[in-house]
C-alpha positions as YAML, in Angstrom:
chain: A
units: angstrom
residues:
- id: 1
  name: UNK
  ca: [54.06, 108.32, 56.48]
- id: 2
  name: UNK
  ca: [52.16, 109.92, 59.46]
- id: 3
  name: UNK
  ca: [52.28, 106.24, 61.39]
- id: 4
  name: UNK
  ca: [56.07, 105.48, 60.43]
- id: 5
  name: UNK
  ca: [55.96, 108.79, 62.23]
- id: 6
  name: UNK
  ca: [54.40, 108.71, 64.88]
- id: 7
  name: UNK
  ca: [56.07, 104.67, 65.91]
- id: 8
  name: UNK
  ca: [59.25, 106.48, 65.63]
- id: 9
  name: UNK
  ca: [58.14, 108.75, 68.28]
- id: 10
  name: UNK
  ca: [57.04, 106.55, 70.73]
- id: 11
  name: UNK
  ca: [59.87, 104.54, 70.35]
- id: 12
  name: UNK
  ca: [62.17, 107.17, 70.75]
- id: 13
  name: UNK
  ca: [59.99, 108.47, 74.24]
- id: 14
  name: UNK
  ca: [59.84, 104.60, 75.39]
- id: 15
  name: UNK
  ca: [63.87, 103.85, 75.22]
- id: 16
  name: UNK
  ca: [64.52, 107.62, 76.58]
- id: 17
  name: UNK
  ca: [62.58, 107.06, 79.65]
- id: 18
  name: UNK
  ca: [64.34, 103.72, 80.11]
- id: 19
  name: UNK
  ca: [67.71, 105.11, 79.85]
- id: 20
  name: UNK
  ca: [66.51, 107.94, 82.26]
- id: 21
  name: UNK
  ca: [65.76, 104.90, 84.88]
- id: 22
  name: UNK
  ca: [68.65, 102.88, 84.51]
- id: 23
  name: UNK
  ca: [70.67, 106.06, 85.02]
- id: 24
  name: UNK
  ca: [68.66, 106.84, 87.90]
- id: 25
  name: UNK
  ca: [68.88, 103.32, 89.71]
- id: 26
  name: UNK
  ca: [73.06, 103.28, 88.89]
- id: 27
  name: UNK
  ca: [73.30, 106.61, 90.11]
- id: 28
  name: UNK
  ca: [71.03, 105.95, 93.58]
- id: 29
  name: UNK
  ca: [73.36, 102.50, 94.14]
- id: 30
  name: UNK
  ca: [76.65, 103.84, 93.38]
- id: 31
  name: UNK
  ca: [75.85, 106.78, 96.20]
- id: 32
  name: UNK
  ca: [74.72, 104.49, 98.66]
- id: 33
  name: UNK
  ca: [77.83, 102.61, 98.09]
- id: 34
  name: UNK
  ca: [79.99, 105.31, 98.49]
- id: 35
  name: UNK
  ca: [78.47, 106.31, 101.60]
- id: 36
  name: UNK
  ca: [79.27, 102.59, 103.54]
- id: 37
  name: UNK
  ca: [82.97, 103.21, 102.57]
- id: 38
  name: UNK
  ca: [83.26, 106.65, 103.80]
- id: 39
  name: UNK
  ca: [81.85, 106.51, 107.09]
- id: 40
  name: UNK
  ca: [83.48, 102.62, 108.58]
- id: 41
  name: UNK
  ca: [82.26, 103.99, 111.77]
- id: 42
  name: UNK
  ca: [78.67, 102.47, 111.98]
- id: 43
  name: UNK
  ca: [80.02, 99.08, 111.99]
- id: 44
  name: UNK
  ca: [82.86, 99.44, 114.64]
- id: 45
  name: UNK
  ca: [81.38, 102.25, 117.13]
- id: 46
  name: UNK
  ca: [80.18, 99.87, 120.10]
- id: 47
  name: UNK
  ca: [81.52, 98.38, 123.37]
- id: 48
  name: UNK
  ca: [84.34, 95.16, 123.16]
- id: 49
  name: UNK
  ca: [84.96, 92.85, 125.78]
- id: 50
  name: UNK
  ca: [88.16, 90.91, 125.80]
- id: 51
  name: UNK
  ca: [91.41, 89.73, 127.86]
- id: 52
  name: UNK
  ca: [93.43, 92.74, 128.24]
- id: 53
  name: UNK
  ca: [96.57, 94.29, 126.44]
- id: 54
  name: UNK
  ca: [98.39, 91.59, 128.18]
- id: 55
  name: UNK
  ca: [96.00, 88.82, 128.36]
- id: 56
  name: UNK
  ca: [95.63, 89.27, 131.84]
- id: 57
  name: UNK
  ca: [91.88, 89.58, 132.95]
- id: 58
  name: UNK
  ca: [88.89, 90.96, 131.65]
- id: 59
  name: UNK
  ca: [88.52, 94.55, 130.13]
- id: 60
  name: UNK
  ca: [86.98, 96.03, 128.03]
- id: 61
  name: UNK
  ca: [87.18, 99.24, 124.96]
- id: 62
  name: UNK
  ca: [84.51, 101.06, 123.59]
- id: 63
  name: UNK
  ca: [84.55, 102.64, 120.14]
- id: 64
  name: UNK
  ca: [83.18, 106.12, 120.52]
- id: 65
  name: UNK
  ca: [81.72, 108.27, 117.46]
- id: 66
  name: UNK
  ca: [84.22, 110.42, 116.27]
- id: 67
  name: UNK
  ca: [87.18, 108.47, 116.26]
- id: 68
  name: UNK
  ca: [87.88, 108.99, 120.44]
- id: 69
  name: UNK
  ca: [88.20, 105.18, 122.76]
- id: 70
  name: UNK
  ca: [87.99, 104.57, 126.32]
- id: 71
  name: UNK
  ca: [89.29, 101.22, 127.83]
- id: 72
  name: UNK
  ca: [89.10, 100.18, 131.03]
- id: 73
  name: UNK
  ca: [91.66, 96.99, 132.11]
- id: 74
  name: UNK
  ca: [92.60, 96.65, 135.64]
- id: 75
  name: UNK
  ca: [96.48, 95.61, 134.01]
- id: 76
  name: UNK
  ca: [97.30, 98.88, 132.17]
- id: 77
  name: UNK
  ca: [100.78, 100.59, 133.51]
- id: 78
  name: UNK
  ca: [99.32, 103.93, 133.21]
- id: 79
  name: UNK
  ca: [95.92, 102.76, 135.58]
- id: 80
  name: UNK
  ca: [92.95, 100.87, 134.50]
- id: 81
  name: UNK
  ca: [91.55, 103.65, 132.28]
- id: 82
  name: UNK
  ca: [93.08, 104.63, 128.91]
- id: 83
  name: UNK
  ca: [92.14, 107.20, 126.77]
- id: 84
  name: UNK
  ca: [92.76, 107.82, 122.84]
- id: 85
  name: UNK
  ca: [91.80, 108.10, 118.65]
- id: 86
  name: UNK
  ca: [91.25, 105.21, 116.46]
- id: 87
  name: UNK
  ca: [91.11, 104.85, 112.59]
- id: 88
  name: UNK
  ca: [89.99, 102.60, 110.55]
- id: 89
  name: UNK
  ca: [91.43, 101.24, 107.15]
- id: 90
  name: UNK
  ca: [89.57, 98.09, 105.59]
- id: 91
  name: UNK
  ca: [89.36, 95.44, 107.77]
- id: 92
  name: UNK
  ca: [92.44, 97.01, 110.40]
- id: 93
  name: UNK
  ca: [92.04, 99.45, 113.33]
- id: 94
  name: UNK
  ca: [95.15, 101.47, 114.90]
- id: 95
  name: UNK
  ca: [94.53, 103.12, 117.96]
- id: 96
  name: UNK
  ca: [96.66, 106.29, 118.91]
- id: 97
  name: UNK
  ca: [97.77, 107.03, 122.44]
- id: 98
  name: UNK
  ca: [98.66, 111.05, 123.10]
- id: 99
  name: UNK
  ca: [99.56, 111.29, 118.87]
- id: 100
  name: UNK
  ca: [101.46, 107.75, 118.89]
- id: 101
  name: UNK
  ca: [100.43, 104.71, 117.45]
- id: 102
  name: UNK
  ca: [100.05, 102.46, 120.73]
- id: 103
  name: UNK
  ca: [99.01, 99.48, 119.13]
- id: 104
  name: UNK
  ca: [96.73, 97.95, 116.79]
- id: 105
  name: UNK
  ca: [94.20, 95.13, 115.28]
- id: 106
  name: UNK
  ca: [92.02, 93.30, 113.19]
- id: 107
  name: UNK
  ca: [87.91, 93.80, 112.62]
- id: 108
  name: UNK
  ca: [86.27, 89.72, 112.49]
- id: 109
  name: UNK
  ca: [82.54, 88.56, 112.38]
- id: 110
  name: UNK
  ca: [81.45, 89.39, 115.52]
- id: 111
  name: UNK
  ca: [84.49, 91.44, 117.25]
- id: 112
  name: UNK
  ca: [88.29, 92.47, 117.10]
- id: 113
  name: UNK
  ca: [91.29, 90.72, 117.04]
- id: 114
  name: UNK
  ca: [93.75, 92.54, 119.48]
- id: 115
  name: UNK
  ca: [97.33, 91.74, 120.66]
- id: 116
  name: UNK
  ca: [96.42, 88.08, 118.99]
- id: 117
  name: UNK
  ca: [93.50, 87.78, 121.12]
- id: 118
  name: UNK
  ca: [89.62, 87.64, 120.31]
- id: 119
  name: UNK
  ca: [87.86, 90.77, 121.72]
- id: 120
  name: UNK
  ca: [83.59, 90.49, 121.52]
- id: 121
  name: UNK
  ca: [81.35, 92.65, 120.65]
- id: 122
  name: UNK
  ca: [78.97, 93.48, 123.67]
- id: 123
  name: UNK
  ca: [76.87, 96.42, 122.13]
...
């Protein structure tokens, strides 16, 4: 009786200290996982080049922390600097102009897709 016991026991130990691991290793994977999709802005925050609003010449936008942009392209109707906010939903970006939606785009592989035209990633 005393070994039937005492089996039981460590039986019961073994399988509760594998259940507390799995539970551990779900729980660690499924918070890292959560983290990626509420902060998108470690993969976009860096420096574009690309052709311009208007396909013009060369300019270029830069992704600040925080949601801010600066781009500088010598075509722009307000100057060559433009200031604003961005946001980020999947794989799209919108950028906002004093509170307006001014125009928007696409993330790819290795840069943005804006007004139809490829925009690299410098840094």
């Amino acid at each position: 009786m005393q070994l039937n016991f005492s089996f039981k026991l460590k039986a019961f130990l073994y399988l509760l200290i594998f259940s507390f691991l799995i539970i551990t290793t779900a729980c660690d994977k499924k918070s890292s996982d959560n983290s990626e999709k509420e902060n998108p802005e470690e993969k976009v925050v860096g420096l574009y080049s690309g052709p311009g609003l208007y396909g013009m010449g060369g300019a270029t936008i830069e992704l600040l922390n925080g949601g801010s942009f600066v781009m500088k392209d010598p075509y722009l109707p307000e100057g060559d600097t433009a200031f604003g906010d961005w946001t980020v939903k999947g794989n799209n970006i919108d950028f906002y102009m004093d509170g307006r939606l001014s125009f928007s785009g696409r993330f790819i592989d290795d840069g943005l897709i804006i007004a139809n035209k490829k925009w690299e990633k410098v840094r």
